[in-house]
C-alpha positions as a LaTeX table, in Angstrom:
\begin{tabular}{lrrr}
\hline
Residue & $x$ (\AA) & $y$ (\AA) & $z$ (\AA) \\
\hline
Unk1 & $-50.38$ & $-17.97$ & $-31.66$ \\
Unk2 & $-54.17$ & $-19.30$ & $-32.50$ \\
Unk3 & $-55.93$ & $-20.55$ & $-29.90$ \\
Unk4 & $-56.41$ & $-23.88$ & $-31.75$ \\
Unk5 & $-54.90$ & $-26.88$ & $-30.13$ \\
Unk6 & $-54.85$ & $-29.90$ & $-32.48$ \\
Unk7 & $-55.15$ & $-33.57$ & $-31.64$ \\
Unk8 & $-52.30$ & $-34.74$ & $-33.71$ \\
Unk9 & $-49.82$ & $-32.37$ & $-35.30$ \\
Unk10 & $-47.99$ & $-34.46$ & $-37.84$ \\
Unk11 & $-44.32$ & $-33.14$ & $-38.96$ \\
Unk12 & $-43.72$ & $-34.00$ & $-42.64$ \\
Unk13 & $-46.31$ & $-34.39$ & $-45.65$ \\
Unk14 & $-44.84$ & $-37.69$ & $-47.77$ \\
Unk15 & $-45.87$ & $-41.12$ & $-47.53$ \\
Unk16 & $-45.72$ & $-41.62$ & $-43.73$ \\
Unk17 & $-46.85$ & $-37.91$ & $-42.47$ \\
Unk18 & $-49.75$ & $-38.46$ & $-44.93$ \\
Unk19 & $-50.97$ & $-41.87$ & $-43.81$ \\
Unk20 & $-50.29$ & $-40.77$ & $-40.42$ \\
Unk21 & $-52.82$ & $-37.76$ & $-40.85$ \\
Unk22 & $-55.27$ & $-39.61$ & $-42.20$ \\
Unk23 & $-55.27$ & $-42.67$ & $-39.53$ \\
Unk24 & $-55.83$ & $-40.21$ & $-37.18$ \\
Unk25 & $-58.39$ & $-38.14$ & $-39.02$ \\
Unk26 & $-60.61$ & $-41.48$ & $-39.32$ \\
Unk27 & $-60.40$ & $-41.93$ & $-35.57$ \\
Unk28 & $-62.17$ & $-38.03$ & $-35.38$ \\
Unk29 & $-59.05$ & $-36.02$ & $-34.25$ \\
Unk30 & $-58.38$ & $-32.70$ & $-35.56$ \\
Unk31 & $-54.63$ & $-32.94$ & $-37.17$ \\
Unk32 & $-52.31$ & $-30.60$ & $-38.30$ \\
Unk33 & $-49.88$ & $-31.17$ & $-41.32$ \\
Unk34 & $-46.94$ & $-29.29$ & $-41.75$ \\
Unk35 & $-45.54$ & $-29.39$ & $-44.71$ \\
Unk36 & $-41.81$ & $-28.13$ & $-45.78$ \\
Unk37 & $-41.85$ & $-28.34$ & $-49.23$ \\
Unk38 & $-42.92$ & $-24.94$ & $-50.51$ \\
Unk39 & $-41.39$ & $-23.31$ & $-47.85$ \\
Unk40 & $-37.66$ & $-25.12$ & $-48.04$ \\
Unk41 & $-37.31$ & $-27.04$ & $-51.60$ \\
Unk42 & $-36.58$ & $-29.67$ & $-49.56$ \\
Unk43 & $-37.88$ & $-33.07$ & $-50.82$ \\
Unk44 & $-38.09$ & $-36.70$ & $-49.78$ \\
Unk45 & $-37.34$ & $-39.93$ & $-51.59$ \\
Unk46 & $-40.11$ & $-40.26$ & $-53.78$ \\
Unk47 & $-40.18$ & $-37.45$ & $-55.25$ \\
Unk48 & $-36.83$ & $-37.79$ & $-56.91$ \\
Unk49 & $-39.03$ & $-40.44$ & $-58.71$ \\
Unk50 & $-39.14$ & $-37.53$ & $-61.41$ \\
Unk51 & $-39.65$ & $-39.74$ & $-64.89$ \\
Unk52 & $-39.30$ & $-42.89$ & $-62.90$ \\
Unk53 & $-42.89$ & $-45.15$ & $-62.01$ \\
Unk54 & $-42.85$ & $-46.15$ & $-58.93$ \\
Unk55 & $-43.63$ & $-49.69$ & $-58.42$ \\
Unk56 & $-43.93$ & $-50.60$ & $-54.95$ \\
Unk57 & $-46.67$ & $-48.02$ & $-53.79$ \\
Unk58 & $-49.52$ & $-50.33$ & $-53.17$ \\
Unk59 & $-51.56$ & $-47.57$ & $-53.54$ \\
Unk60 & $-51.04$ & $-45.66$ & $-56.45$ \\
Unk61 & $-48.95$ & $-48.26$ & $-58.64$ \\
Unk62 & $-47.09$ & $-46.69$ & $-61.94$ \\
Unk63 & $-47.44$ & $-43.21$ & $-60.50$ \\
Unk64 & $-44.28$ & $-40.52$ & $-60.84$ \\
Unk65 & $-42.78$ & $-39.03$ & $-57.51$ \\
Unk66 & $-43.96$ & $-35.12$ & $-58.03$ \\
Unk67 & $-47.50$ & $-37.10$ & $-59.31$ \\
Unk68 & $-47.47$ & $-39.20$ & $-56.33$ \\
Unk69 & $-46.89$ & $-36.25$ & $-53.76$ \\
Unk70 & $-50.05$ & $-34.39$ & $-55.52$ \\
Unk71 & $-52.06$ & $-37.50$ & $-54.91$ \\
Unk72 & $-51.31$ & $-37.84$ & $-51.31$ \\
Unk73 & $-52.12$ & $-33.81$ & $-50.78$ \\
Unk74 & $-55.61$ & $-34.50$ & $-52.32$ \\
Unk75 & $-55.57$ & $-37.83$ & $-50.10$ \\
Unk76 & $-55.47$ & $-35.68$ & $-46.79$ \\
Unk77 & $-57.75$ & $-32.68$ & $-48.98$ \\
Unk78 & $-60.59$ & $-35.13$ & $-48.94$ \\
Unk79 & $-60.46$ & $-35.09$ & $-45.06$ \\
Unk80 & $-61.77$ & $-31.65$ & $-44.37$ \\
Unk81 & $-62.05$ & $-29.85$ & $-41.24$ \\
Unk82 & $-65.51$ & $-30.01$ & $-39.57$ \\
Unk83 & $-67.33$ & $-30.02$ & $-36.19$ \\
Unk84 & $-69.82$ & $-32.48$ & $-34.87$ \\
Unk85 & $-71.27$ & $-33.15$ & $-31.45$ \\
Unk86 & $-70.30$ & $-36.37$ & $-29.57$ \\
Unk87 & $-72.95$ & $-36.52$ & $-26.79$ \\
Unk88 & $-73.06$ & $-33.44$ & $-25.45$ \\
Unk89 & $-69.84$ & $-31.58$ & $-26.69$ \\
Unk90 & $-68.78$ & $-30.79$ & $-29.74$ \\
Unk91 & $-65.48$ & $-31.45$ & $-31.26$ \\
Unk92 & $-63.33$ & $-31.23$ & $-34.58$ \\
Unk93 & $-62.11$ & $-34.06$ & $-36.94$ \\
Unk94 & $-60.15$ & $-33.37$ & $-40.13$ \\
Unk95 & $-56.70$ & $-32.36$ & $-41.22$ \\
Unk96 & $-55.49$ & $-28.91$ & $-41.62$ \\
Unk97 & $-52.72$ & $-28.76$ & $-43.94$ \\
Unk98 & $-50.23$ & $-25.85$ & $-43.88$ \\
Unk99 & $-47.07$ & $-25.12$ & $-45.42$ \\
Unk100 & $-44.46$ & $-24.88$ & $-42.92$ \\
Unk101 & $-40.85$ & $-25.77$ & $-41.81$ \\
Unk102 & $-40.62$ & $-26.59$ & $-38.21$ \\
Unk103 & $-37.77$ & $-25.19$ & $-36.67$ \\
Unk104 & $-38.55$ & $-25.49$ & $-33.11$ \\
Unk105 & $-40.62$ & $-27.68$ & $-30.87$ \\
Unk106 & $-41.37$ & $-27.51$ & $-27.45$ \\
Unk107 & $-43.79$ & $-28.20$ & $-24.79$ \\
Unk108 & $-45.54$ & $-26.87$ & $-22.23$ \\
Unk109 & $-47.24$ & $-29.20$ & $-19.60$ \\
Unk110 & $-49.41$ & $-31.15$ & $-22.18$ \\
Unk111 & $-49.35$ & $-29.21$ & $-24.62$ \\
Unk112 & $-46.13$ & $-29.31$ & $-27.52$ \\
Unk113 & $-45.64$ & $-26.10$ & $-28.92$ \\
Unk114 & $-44.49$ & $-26.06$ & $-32.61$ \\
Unk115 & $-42.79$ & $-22.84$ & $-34.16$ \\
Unk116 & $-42.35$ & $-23.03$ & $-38.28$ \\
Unk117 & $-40.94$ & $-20.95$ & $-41.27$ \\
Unk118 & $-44.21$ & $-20.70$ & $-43.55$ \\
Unk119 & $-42.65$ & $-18.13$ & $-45.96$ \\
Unk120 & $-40.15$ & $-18.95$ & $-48.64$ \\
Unk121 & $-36.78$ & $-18.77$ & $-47.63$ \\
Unk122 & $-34.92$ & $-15.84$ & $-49.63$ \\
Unk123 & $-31.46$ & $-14.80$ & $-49.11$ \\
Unk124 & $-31.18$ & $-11.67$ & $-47.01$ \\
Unk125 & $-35.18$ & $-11.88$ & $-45.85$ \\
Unk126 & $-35.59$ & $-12.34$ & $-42.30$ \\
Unk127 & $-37.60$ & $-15.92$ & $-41.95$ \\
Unk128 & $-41.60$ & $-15.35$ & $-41.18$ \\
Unk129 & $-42.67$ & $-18.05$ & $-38.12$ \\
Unk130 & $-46.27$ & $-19.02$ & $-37.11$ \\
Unk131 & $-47.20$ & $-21.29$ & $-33.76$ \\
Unk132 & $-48.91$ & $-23.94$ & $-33.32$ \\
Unk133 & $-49.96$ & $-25.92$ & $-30.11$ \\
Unk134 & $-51.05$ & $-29.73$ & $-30.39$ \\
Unk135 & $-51.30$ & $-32.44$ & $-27.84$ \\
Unk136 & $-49.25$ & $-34.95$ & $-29.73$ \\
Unk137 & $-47.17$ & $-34.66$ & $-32.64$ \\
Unk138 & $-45.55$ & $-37.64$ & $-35.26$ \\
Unk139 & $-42.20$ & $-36.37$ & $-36.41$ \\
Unk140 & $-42.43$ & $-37.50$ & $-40.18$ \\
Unk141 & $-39.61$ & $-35.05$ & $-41.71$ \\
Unk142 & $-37.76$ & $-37.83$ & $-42.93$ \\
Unk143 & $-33.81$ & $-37.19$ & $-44.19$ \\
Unk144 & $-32.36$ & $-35.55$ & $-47.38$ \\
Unk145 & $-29.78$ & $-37.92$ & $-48.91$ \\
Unk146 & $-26.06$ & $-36.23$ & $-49.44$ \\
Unk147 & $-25.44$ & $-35.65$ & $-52.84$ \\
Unk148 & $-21.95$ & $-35.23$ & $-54.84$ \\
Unk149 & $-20.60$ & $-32.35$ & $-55.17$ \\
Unk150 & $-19.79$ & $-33.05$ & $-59.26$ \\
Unk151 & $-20.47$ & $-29.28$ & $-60.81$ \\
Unk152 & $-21.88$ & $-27.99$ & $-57.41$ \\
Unk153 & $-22.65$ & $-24.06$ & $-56.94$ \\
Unk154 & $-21.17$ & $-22.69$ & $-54.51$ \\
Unk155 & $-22.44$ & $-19.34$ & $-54.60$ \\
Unk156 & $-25.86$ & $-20.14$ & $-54.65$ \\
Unk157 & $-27.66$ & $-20.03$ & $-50.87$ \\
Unk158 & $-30.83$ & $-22.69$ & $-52.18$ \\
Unk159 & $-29.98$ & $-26.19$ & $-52.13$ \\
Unk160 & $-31.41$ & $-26.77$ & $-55.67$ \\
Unk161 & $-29.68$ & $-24.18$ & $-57.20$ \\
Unk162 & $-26.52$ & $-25.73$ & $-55.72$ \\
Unk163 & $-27.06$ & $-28.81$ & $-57.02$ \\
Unk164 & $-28.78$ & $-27.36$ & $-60.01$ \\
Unk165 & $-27.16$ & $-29.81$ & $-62.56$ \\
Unk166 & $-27.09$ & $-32.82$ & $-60.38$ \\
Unk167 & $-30.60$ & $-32.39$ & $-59.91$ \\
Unk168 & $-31.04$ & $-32.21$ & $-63.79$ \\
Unk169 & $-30.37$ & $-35.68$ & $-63.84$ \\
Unk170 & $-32.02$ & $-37.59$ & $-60.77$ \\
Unk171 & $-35.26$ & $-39.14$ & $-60.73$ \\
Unk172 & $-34.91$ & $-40.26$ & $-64.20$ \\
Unk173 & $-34.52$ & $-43.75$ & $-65.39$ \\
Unk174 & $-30.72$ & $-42.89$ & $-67.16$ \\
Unk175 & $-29.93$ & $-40.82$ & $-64.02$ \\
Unk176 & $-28.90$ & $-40.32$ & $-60.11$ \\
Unk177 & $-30.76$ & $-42.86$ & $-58.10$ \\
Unk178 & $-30.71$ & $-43.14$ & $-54.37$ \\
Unk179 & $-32.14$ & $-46.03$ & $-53.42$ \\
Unk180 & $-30.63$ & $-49.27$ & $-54.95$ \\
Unk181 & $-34.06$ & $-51.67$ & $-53.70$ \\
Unk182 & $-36.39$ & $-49.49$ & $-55.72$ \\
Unk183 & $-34.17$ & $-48.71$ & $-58.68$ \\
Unk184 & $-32.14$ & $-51.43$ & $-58.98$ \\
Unk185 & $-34.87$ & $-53.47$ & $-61.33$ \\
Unk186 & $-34.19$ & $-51.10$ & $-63.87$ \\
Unk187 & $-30.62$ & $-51.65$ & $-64.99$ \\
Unk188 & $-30.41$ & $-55.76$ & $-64.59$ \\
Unk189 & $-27.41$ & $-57.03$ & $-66.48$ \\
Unk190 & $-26.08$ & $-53.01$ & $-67.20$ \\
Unk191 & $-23.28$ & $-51.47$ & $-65.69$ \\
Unk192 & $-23.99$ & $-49.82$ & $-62.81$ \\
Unk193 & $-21.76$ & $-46.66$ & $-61.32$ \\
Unk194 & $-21.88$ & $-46.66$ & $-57.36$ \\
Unk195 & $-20.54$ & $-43.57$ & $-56.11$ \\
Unk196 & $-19.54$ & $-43.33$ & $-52.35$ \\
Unk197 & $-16.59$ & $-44.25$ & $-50.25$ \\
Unk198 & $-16.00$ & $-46.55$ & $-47.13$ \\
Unk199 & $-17.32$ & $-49.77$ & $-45.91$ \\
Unk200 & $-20.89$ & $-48.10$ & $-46.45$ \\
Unk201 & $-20.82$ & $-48.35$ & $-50.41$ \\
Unk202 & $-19.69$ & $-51.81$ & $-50.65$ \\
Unk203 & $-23.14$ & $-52.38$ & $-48.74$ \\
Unk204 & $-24.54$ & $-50.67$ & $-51.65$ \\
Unk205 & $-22.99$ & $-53.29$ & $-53.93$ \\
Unk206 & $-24.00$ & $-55.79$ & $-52.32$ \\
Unk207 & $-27.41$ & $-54.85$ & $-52.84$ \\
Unk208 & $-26.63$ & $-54.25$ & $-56.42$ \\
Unk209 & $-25.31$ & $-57.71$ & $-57.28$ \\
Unk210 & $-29.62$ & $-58.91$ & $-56.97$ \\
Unk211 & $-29.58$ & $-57.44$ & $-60.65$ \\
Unk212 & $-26.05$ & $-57.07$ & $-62.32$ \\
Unk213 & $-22.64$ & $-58.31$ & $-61.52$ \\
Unk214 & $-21.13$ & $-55.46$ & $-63.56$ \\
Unk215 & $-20.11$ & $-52.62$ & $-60.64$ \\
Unk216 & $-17.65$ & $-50.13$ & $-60.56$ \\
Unk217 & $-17.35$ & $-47.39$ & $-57.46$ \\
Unk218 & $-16.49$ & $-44.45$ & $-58.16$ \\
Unk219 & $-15.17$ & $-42.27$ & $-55.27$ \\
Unk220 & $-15.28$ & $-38.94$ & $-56.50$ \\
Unk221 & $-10.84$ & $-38.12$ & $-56.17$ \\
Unk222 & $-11.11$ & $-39.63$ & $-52.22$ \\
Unk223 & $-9.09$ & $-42.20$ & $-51.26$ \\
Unk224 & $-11.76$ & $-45.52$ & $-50.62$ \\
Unk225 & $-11.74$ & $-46.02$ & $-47.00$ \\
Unk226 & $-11.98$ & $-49.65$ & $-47.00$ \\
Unk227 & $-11.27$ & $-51.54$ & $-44.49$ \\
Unk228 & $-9.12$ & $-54.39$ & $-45.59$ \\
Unk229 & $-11.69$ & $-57.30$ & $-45.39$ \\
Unk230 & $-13.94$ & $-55.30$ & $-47.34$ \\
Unk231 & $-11.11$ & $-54.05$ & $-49.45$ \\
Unk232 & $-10.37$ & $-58.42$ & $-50.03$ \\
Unk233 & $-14.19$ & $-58.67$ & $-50.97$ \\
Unk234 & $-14.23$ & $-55.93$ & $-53.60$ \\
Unk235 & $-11.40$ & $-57.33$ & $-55.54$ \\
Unk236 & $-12.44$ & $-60.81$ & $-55.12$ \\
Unk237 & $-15.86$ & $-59.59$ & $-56.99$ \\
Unk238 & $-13.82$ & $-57.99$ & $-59.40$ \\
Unk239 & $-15.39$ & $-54.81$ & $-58.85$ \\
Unk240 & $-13.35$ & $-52.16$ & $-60.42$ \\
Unk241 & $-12.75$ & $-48.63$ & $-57.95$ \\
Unk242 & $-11.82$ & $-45.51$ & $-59.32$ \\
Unk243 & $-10.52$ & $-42.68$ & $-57.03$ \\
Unk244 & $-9.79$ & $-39.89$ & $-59.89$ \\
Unk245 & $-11.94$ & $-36.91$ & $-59.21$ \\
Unk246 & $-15.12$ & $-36.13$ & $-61.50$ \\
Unk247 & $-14.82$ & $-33.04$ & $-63.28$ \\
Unk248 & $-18.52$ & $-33.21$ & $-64.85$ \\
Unk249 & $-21.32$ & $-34.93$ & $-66.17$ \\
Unk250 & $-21.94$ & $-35.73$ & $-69.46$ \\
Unk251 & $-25.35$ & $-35.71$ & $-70.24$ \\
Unk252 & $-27.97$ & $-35.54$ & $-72.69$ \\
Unk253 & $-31.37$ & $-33.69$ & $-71.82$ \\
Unk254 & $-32.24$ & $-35.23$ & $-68.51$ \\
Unk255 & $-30.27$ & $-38.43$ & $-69.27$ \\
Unk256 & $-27.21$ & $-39.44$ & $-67.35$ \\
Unk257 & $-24.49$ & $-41.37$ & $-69.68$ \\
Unk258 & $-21.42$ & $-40.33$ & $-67.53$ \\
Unk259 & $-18.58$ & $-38.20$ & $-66.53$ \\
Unk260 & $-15.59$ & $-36.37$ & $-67.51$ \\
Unk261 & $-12.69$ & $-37.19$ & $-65.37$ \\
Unk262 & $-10.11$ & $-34.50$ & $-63.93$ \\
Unk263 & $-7.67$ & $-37.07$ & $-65.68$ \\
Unk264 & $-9.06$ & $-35.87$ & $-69.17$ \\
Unk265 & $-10.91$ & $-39.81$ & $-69.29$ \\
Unk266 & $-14.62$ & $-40.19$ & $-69.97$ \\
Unk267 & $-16.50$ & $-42.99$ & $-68.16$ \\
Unk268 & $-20.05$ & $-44.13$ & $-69.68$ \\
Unk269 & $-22.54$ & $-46.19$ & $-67.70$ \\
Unk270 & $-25.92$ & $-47.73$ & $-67.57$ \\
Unk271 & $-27.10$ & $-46.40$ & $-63.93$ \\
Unk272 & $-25.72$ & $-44.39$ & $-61.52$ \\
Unk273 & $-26.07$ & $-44.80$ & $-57.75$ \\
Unk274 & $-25.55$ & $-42.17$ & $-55.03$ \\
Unk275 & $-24.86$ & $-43.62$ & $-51.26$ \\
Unk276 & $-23.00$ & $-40.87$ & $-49.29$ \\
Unk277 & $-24.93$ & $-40.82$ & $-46.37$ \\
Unk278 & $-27.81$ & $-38.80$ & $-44.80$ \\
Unk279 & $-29.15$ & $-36.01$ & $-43.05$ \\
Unk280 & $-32.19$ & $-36.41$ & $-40.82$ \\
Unk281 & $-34.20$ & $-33.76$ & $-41.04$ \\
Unk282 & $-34.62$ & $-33.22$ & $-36.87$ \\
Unk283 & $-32.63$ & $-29.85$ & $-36.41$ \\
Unk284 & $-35.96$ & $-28.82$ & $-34.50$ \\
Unk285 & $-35.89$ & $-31.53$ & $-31.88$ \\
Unk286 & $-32.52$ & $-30.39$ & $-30.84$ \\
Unk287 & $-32.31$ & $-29.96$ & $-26.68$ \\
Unk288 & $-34.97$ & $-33.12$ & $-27.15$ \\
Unk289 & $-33.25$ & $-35.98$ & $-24.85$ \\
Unk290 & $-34.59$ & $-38.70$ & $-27.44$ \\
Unk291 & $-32.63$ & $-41.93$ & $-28.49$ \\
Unk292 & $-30.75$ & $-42.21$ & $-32.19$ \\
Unk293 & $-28.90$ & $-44.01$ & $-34.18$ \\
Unk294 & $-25.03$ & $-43.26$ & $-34.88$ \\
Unk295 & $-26.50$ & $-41.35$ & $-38.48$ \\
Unk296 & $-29.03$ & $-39.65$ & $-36.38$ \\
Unk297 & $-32.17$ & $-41.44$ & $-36.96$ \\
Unk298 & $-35.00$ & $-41.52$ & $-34.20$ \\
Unk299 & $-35.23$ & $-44.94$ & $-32.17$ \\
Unk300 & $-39.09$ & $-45.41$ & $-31.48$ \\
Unk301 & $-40.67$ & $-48.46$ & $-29.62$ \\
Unk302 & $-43.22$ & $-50.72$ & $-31.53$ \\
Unk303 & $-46.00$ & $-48.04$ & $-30.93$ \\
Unk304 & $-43.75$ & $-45.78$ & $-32.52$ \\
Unk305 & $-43.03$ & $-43.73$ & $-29.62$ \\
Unk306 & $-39.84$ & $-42.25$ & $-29.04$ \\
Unk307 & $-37.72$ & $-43.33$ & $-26.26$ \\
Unk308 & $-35.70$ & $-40.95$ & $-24.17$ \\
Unk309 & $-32.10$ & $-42.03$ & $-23.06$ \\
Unk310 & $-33.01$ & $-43.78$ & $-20.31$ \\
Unk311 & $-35.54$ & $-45.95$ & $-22.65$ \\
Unk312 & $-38.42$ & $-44.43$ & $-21.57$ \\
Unk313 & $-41.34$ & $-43.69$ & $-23.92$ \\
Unk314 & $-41.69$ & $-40.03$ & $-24.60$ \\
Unk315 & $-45.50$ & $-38.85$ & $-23.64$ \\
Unk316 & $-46.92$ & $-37.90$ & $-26.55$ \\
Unk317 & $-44.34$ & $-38.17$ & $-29.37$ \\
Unk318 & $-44.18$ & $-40.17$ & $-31.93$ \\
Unk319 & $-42.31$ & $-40.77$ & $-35.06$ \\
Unk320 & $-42.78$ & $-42.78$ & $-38.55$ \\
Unk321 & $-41.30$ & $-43.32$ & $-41.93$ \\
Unk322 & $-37.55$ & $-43.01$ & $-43.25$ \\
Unk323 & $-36.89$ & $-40.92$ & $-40.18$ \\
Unk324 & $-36.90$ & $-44.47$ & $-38.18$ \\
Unk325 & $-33.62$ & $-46.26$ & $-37.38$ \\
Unk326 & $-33.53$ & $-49.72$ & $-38.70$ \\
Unk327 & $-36.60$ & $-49.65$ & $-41.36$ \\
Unk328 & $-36.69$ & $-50.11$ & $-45.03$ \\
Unk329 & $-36.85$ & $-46.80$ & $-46.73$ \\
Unk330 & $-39.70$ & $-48.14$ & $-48.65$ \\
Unk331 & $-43.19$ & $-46.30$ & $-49.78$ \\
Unk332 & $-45.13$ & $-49.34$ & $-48.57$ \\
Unk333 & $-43.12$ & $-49.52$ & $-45.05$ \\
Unk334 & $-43.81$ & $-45.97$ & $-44.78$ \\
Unk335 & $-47.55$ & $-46.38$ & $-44.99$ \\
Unk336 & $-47.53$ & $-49.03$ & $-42.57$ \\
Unk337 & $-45.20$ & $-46.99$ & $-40.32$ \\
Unk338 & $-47.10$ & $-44.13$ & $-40.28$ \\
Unk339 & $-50.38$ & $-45.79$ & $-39.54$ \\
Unk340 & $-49.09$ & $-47.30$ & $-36.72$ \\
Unk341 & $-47.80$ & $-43.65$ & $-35.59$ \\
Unk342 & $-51.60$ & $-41.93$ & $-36.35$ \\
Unk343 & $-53.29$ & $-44.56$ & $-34.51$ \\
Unk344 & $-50.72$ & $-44.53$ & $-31.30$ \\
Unk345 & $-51.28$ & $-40.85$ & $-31.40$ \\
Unk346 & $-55.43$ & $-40.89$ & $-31.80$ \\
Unk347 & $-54.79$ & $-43.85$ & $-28.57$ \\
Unk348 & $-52.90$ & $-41.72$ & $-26.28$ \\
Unk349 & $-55.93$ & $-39.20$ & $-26.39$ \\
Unk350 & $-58.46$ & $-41.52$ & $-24.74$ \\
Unk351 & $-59.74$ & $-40.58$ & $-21.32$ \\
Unk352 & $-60.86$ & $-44.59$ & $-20.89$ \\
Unk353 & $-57.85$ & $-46.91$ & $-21.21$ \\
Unk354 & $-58.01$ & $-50.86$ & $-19.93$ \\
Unk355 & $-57.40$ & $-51.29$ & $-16.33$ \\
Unk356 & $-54.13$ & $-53.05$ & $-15.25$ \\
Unk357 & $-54.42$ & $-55.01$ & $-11.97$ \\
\hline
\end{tabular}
């Protein structure tokens, strides 16, 4: 373990780890950035963004996801590591970024200590860990959305090459989308595909209806899992459900036009929307006594400090972006969330606070 103990250690390299880095960076605080994606494949939301501009980045406006995530790396790159004297001592501002999948965090008095995979995972290759120590840490790993498993690889141990031809197809404008608010602009008046089951997707149609009244959900050969008022909605709206099973996509490059049923059927749409759930990426806080939501994302006060079951603010940790129960899983609400996050960290380092009589 170095004998470096950063400021603020930030968990997670997107939209809200980045801004969080670089809040704190401007205050003079020497952050860490761990960042997964190298190291695990794994990727967040606007990424998926793959031919797709997105449009709500205030930022970097009509900018591609994989384009976007290079901008924010040279966004924290421009924050180098130096020292400088403050009076009498000297200290270190700057972010140091490292690849890195944090599988364990802990702490030690005041310290957290952070343990992370920063070689590429291989089948049948023991995993490589590094340490780091920091005296706070955001928790910006976000969640990986659940995708269908239409032509899915069993065999294969990566999570890309499982979903190797699903993949083929998301992120592009006639392809999977995840997120009906961002995409949704992009097929008004088309027929959209919604594929999910349960109360949950009908919340996904209603979002839809803002740009086309021409829905069908497709539940991949479950049965729907409606309840009945739901169930009264749906058919009220006319929107048509198919539970036959989905044997495969039918595609054309990169461009989604549908599926081939197990029926022998074809089905052809404009847009296709995933909404099967989540899965927040916080295996490492595990033993943490931290409050959640009933799909596992953190509850954090309005300095974005997690709360412990008892409601208590948690000394020291913090949390911003998708990860956060009850927030739009926007870009631009991930900026502000993780500026809020870097700048409660950078706070809870000061040795002067105001006095309270």
């Amino acid at each position: 373990m170095s004998d470096t103990i950063y400021d603020v250690a930030v968990i997670g390299a997107g939209p809200a780890g980045t801004q969080a880095a670089v809040s704190a960076s401007h205050q003079m605080r020497h952050v860490l950035v761990l960042h997964s994606g190298k190291v695990s494949f794994s990727r967040g939301r606007a990424y998926w963004s793959k031919s797709v501009e997105i449009e709500d980045a205030p930022v970097f406006p009509g900018i591609t996801g994989p384009n976007f995530a290079k901008e924010l790396m040279r966004w924290m790159e421009s924050r180098p590591v130096v020292n400088f004297m403050l009076g009498d001592k000297q200290r270190t501002t700057g972010i140091d970024i490292r690849d890195g999948m944090v599988t364990r965090l802990t702490r030690d008095n005041d310290t957290f200590e952070i343990e992370a995979s920063t070689a590429v995972l291989k089948k049948d290759k023991p995993m490589q860990f590094e340490h780091f120590r920091s005296r706070t840490v955001v928790v910006a790993s976000g969640f990986d959305d659940k995708w269908p498993d239409i032509e899915f690889q069993v065999d294969e141990d990566r999570l890309y090459k499982q979903y190797a031809t699903v993949f083929r197809y998301a992120g592009n404008r006639k392809g999977w989308h995840v997120c009906i608010r961002c995409d949704g602009h992009l097929h008004v008046n088309e027929h959209l595909a919604l594929l999910g089951v349960g109360d949950y997707i009908y919340e996904a149609a209603i979002g839809a209806q803002d740009f086309t009244d021409k829905i069908t959900i497709l539940t991949n050969g479950r049965p729907h899992g409606m309840s009945t008022s739901v169930l009264k909605q749906v058919q009220e709206r006319k929107i048509q459900i198919i539970e036959t099973k989905i044997k495969q996509h039918i595609g054309e490059k990169t461009d989604l036009l549908g599926f081939k049923m197990m029926d022998g059927t074809q089905l052809f749409f404009h847009g296709f929307l995933v909404d099967e759930g989540l899965i927040p990426n916080t295996k490492f806080l595990d033993g943490w006594d931290y409050q959640k939501d009933e799909e596992g994302l953190i509850i954090a006060n309005e300095d974005m400090q997690m709360l412990d079951s008892n409601g208590n603010p948690i000394p020291g940790l913090f949390a911003a972006g998708d990860i956060i129960s009850g927030e739009r899983n926007l870009i631009a609400t991930a900026f502000a969330l993780g500026q809020e996050a870097g700048l409660s960290a950078s706070d809870s380092l000061r040795k002067w606070h105001y006095p309270h009589d």
